[in-house]
LUMDRENVEX-623008 format. One line per field, with one value per residue: x, y, z of N, C-alpha, C in turn. Coordinates in steps of 0.001 Angstrom, whole numbers, padded with zeros to 6 digits. Each point is the difference from the previous one (the first is absolute). Layout:
N
n_X	(X:...)
n_Y	(Y:...)
n_Z	(Z:...)
ca_X	(X:...)
ca_Y	(Y:...)
ca_Z	(Z:...)
c_X	(X:...)
c_Y	(Y:...)
c_Z	(Z:...)
//
This chain:
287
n_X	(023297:000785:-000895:-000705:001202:-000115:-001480:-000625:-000390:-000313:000119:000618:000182:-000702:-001583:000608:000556:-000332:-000035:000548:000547:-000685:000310:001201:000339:000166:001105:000509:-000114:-000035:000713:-000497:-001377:000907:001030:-000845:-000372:000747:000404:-001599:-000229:000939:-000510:-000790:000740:000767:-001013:-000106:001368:000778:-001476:000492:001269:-000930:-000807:000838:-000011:000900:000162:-000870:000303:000547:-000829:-000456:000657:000144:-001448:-000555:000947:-000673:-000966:000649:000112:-000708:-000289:-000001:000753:-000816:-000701:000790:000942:-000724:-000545:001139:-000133:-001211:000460:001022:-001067:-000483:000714:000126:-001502:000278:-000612:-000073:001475:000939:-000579:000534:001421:-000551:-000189:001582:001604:-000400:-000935:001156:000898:-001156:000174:001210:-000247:-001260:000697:001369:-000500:-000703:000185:000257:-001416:-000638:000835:-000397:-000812:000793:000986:-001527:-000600:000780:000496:-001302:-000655:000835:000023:-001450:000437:001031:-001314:-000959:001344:000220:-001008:000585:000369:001013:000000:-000559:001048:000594:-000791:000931:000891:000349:000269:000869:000920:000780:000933:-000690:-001188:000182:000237:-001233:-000194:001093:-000672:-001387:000148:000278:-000557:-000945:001444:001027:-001112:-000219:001248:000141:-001420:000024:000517:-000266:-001114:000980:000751:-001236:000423:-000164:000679:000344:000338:000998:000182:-000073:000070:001070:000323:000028:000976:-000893:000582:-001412:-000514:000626:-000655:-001201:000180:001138:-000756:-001256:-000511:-000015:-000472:-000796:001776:000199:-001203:000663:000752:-001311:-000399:001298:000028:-001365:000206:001134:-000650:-001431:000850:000971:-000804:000236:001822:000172:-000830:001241:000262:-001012:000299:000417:-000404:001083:000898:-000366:-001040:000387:000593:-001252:-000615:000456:-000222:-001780:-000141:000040:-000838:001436:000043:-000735:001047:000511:-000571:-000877:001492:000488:-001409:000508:001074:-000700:-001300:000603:000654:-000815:-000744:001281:000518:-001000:000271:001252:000121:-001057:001044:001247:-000859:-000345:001195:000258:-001223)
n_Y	(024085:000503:000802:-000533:000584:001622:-000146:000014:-000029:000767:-000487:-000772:001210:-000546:000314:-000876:001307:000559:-001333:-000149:000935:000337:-001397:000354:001515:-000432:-001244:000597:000435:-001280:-000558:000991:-000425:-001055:001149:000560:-000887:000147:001737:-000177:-000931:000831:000849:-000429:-000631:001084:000627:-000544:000057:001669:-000197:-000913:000570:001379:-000808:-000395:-000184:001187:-000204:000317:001479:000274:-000454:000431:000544:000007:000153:001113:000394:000147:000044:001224:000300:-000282:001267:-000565:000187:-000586:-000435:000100:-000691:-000961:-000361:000035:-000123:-000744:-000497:-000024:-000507:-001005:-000724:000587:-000459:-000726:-000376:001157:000386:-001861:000192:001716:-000218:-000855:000851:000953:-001191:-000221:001383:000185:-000793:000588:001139:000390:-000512:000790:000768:-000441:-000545:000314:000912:-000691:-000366:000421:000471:-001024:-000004:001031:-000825:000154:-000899:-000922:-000040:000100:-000823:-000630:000429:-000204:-000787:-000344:000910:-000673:-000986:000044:000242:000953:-000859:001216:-000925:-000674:000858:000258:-001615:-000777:000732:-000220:-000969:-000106:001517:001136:-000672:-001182:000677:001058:000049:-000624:000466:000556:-000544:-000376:000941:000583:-000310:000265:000399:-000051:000400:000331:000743:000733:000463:000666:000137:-000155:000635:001034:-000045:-000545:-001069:-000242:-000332:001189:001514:-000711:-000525:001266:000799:-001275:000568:000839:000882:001194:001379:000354:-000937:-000186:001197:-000490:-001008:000598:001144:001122:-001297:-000326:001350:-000134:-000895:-000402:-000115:-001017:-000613:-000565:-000430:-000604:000140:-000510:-000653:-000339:-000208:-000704:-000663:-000820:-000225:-000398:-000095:-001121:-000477:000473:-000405:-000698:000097:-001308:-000519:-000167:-001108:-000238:001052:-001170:-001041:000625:-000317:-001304:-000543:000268:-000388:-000757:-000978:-000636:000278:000548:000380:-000321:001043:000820:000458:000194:000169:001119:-000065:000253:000846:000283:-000164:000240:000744:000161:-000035:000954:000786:000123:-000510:001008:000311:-000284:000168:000406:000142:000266:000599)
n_Z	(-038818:000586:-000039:-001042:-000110:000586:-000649:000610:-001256:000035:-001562:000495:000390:000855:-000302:000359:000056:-001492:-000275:000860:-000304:-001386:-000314:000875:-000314:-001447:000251:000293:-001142:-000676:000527:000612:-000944:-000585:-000570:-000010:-001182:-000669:-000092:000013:-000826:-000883:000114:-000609:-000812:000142:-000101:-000633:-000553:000093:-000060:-000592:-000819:000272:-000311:-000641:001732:000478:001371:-000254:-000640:000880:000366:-001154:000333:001175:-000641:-000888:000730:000713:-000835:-000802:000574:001166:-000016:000986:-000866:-001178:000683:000477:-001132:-000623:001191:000390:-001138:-000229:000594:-001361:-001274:000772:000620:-001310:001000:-000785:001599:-000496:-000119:000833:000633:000094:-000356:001093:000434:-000619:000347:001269:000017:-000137:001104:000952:-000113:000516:000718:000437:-000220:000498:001371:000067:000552:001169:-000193:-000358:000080:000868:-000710:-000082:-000868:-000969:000727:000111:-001467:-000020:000776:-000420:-001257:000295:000503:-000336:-000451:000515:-000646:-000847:000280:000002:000997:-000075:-000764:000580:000624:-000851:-000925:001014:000303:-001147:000008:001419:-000115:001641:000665:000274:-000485:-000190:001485:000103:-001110:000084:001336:-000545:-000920:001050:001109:-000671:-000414:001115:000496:-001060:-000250:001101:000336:-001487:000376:000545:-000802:-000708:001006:000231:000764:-001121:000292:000909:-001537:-000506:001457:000176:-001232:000062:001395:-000730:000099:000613:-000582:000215:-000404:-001309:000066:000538:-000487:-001225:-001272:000632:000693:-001498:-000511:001157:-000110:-000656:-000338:001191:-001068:-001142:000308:000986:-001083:-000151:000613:-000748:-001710:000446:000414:-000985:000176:001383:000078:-001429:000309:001179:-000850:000127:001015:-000528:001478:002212:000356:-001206:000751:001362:-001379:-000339:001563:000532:-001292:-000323:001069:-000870:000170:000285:001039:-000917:-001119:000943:000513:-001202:-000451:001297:000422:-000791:000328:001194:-000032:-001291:001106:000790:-000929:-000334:001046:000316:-000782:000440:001288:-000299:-001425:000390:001019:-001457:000154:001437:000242)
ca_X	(000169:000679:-000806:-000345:001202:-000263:-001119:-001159:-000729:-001170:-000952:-000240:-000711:-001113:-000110:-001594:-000572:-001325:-001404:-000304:-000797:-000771:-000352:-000579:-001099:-001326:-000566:-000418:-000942:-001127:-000091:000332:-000616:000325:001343:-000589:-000569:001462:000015:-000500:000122:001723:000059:-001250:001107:000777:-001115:-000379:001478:-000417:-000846:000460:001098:-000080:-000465:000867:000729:001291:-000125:-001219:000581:001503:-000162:-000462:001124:000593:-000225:000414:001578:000354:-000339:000490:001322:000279:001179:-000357:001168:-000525:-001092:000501:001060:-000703:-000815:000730:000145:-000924:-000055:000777:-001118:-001143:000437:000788:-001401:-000511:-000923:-001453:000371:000148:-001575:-000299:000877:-000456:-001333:-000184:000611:-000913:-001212:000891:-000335:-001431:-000875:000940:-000370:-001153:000569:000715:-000205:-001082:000493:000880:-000652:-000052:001155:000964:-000900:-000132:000819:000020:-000094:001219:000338:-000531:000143:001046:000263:-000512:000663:001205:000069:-000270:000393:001339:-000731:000235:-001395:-000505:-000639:-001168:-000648:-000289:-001281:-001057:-000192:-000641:-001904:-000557:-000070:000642:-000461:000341:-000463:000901:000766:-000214:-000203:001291:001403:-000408:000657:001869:-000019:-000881:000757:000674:-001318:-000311:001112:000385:-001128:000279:001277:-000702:-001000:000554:000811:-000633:000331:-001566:-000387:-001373:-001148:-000509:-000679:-000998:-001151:-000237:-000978:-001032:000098:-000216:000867:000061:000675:001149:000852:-000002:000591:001034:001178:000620:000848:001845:000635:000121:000991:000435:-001135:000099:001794:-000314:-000908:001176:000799:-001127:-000413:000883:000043:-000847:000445:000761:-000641:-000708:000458:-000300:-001426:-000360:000091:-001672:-000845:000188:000211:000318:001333:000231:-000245:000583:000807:000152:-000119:001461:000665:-000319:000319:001861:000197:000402:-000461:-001801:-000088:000773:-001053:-000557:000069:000186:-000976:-000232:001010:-000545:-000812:000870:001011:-000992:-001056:000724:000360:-001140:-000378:000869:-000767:-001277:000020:000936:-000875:-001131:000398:000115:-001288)
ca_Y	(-001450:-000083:000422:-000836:-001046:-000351:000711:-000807:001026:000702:-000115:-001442:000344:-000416:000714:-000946:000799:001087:-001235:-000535:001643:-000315:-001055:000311:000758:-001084:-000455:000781:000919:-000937:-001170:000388:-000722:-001125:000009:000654:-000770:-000744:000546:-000452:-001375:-000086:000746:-001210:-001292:000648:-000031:-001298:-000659:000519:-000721:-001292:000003:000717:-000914:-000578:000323:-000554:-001323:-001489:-000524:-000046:-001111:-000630:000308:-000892:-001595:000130:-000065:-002057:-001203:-000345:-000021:-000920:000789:001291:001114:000638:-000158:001153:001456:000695:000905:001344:001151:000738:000937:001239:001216:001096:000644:000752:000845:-000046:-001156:000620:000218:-000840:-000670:000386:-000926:-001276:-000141:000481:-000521:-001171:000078:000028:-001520:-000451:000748:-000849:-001034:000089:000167:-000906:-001807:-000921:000818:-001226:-000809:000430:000348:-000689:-000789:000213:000556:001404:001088:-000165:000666:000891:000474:-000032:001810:000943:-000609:000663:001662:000503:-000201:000993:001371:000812:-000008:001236:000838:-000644:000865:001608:-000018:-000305:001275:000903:-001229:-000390:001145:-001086:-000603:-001357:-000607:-000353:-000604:-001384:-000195:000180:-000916:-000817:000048:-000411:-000905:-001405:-000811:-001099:-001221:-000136:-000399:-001918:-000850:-000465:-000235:-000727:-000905:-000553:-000903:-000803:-000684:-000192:-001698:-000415:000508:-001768:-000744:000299:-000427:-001172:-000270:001050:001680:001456:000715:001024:-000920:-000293:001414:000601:-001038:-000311:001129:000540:-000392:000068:001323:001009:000391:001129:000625:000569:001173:001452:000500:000974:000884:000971:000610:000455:000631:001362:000945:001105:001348:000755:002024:001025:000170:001376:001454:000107:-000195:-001238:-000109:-001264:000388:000603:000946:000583:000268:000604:001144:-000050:000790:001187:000865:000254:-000790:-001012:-000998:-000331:-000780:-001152:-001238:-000614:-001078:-001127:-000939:-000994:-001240:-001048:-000200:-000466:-001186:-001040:-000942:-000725:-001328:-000753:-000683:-000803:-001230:-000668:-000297:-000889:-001131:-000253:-000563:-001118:-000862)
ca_Z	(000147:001370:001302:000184:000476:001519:000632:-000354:-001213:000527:-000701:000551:001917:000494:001681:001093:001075:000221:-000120:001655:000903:-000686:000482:001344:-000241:-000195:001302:000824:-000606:000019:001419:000879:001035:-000314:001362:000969:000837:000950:001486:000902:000590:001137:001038:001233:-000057:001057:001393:000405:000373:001194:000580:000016:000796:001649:001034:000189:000942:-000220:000311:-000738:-001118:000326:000460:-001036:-000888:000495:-000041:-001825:-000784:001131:-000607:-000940:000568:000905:000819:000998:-000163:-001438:000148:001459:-000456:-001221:000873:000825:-000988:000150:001451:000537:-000476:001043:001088:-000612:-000496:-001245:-000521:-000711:-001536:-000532:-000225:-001549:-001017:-000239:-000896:-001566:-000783:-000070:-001241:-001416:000131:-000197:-002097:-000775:000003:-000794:-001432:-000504:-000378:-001662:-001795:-000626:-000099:-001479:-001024:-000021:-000855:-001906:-000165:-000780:001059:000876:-000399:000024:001450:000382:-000448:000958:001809:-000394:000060:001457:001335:-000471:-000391:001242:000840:-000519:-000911:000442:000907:-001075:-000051:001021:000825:-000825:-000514:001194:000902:000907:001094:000248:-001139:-001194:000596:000152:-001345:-000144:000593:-000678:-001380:000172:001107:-000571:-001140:000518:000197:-001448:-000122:000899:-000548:-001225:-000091:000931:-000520:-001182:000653:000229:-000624:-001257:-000069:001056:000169:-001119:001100:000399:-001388:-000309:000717:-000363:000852:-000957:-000072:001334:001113:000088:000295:001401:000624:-000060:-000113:001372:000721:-000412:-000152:001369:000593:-001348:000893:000600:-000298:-000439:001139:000709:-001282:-000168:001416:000560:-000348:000707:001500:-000630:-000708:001166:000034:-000804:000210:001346:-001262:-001047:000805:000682:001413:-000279:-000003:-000855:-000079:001189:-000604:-000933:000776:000095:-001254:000218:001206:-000067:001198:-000079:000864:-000192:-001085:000764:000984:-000765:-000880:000920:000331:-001354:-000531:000866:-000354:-000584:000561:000393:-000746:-000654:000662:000071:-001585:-000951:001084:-000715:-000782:000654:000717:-001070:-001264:000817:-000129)
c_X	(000726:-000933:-000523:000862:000042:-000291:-001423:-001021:-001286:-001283:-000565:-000755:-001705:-000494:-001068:000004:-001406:-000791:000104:-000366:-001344:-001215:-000448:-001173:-001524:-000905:-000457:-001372:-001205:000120:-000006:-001034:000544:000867:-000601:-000748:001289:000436:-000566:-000037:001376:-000291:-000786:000742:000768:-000263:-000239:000956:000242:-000288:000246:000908:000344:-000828:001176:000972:001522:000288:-000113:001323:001494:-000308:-000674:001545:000897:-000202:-000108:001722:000317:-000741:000263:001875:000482:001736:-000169:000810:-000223:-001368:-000068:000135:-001184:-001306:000854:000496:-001464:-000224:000679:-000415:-000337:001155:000921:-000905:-000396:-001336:-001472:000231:000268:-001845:-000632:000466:-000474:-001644:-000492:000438:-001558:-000869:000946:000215:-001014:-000332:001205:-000086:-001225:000392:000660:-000145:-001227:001352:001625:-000008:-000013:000748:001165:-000605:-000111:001671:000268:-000731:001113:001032:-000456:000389:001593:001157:-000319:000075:001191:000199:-000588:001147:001158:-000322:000528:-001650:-001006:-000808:-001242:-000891:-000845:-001451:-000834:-000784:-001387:-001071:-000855:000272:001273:-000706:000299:-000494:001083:001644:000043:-000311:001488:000763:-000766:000671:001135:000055:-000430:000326:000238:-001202:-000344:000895:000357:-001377:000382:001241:-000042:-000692:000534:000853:-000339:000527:-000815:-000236:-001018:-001057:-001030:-000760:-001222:-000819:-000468:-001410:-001288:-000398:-000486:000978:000103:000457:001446:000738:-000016:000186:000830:001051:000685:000360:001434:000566:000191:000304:000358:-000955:000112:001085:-000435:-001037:000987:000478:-000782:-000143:001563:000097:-000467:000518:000937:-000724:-000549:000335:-000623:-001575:-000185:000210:-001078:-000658:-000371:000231:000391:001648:000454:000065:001076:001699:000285:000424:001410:001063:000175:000648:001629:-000048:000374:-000686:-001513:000045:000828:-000624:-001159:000200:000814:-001173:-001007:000810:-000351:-000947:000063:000544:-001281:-000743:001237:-000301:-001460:-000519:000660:-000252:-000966:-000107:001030:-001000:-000905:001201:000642:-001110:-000470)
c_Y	(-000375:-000304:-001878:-001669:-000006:000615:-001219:000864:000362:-000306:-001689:-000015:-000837:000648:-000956:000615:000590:-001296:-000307:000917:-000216:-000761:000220:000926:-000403:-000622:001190:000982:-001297:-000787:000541:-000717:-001245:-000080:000322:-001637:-001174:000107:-000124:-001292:-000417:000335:-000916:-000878:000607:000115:-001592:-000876:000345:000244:-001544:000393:000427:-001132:-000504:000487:000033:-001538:-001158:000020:-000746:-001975:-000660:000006:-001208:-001727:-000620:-000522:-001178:-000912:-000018:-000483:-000992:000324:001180:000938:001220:000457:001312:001294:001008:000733:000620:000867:000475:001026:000945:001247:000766:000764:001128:001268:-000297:-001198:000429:000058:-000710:-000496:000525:-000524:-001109:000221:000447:-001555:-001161:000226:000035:-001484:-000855:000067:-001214:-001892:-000583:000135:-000599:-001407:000214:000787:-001087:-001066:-000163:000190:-001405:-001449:000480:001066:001648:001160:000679:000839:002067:000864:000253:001140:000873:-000456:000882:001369:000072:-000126:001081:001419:000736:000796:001447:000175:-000853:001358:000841:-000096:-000260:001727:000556:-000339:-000023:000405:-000592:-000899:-001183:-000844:-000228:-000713:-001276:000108:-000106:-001014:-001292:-000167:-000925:-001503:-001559:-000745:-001374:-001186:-000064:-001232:-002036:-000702:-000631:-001030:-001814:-001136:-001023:-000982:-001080:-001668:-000747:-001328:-000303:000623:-000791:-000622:000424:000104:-001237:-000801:000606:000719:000616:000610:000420:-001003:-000590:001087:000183:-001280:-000828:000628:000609:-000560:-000427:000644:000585:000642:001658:001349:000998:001182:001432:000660:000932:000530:001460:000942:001016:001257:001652:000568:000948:001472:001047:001511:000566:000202:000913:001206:000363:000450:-000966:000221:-000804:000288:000839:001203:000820:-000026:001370:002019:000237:000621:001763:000773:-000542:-000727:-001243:-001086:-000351:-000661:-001141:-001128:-000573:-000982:-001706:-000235:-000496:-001030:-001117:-000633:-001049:-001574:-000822:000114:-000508:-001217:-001265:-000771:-000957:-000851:-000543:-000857:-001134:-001173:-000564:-000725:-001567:-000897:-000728)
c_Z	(001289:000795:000064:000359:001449:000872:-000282:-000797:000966:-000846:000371:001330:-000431:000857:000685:001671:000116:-000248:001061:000598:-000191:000908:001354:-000020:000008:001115:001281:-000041:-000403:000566:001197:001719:-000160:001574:001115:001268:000155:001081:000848:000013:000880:001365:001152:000457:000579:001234:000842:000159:000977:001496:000647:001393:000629:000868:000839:001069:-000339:000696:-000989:-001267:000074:000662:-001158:-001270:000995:000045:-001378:000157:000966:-000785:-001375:000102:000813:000863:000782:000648:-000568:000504:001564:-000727:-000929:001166:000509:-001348:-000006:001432:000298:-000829:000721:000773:-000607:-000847:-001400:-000676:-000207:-001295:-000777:-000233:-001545:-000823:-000106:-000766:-001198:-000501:000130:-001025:-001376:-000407:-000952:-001407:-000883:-000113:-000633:-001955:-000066:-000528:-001032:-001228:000293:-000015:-001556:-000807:000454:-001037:-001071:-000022:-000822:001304:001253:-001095:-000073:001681:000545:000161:000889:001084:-000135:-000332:001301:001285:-000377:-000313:001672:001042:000266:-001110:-000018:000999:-000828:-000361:001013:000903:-001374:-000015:001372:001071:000642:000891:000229:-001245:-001612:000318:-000321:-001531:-000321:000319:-000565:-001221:000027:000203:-001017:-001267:000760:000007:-001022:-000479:000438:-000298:-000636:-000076:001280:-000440:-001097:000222:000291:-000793:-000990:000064:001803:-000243:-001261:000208:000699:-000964:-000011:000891:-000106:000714:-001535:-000196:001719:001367:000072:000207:001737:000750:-000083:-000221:000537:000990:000184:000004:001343:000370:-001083:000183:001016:000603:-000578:001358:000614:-000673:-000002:001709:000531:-000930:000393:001081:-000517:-000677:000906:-000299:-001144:-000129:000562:-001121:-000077:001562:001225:000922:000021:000039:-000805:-000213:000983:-000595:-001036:001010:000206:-000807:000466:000610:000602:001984:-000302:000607:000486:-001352:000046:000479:-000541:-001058:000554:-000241:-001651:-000211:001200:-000995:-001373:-000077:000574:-001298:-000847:000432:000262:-001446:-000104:000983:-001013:-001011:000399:000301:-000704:-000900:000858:-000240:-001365)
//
């Protein structure tokens, strides 16, 4: 009888280790052309982001970042400072790698947004669905970002691909989240008014709801985008290129000052789309 005063009884143990093993297994052994064609659809969309943003001259970008933070801003202080941090990427050799990082968080971004707004769309119009979904916002954001790695590598090999499945997991609560949260806010007596006049559901949603909501919207949007950057080092676990990876060499190889310098230009990187969102969403809630 002691033992069980203070000890936790061994006969109460659960094992929900060997059903997720399980489970994975499964999937692997009969889904295997399913994942198979994820990977490749990721991978095109990789290819083709990418693609995008190598077009993209250093020049051209550092003068497009400079006129993005002068017109959200209307300070050309802010608007100097935020291109001479981009310039000091390059000039610190790291603007091939910052181009990789930008193009795992952008296609992560992308998938996340695509999922988020309708799925908070939806759940912000029926409170038993918002109860349901909600639980599971809250295990994805509190769930430790490792362990998103473990199925992704299994299901979808290394590389950039399960990278961007991982930092999606993580990343696409906050836009869910504020959607919902946004829509609901909505003051009822204009969204009264608009029935009254005889708006549809779908119209009083895309021409009034969301436009009320925007601003909120758009908080989860920088929530979501800052989220994904945060996930760069630990993505360089799986494979992931990209600062991330040039943080993880650093570790490695016990070099301070390469894992220094990479993670300076994530926290640039970082600080401007911070800053650019929040301009965005600021000037929508002005408007």
């Amino acid at each position: 009888m002691s033992e069980w005063l203070f000890e936790f009884p061994k006969k109460l143990f659960i094992d929900i280790k060997t059903p997720i093993d399980n489970a994975i297994d499964f999937m692997l052994q009969n889904w295997g052309p399913f994942f198979d064609g994820i990977s490749g659809g990721l991978r095109g969309l990789l290819r083709g982001v990418g693609g995008i943003v190598n077009l993209i001259p250093w020049w051209l970008l550092i003068i497009l970042v400079f006129i993005a933070t002068y017109r959200m801003n209307k300070k050309l202080s802010k608007a100097i400072l935020y291109s001479v941090l981009l310039l000091f990427i390059g000039a610190i050799g790291l603007w091939d790698l910052m181009y990789e990082t930008l193009t795992i968080i952008i296609t992560s971004v992308i998938i996340s947004l695509l999922i988020g707004l309708p799925i908070g769309v939806l759940i912000s119009s029926s409170k038993k669905t918002n109860a349901i979904v909600r639980p599971i916002l809250d295990t994805m954001q509190t769930m430790p970002s490792f362990v998103y790695l473990i199925p992704a590598v299994m299901l979808l090999g290394l590389g950039n691909v399960p990278a961007v499945i991982a930092t999606t997991i993580y990343a696409v609560p906050p836009v869910i989240r504020m959607t919902s949260h946004g829509i609901q806010q909505v003051d009822t007596e204009v969204v009264e008014a608009a029935k009254a006049f005889g708006s549809t559901k779908v119209q009083t949603l895309f021409k009034v709801q969301i436009p009320q909501a925007l601003p909120t919207i758009m908080t989860g949007v920088n929530q979501t985008i800052m989220m994904a950057i945060s996930m760069v080092v630990t993505c360089s676990m799986i494979g992931a290129t990209g600062l991330g990876s040039e943080v993880l060499k650093g570790i490695n190889r016990l070099e301070s000052g390469r894992g220094f310098a990479a993670g300076i230009a994530i926290v640039i990187i970082a600080v401007i789309l911070d800053r650019l969102t929040q301009g965005m969403f600021k000037k929508e809630g002005v408007e």
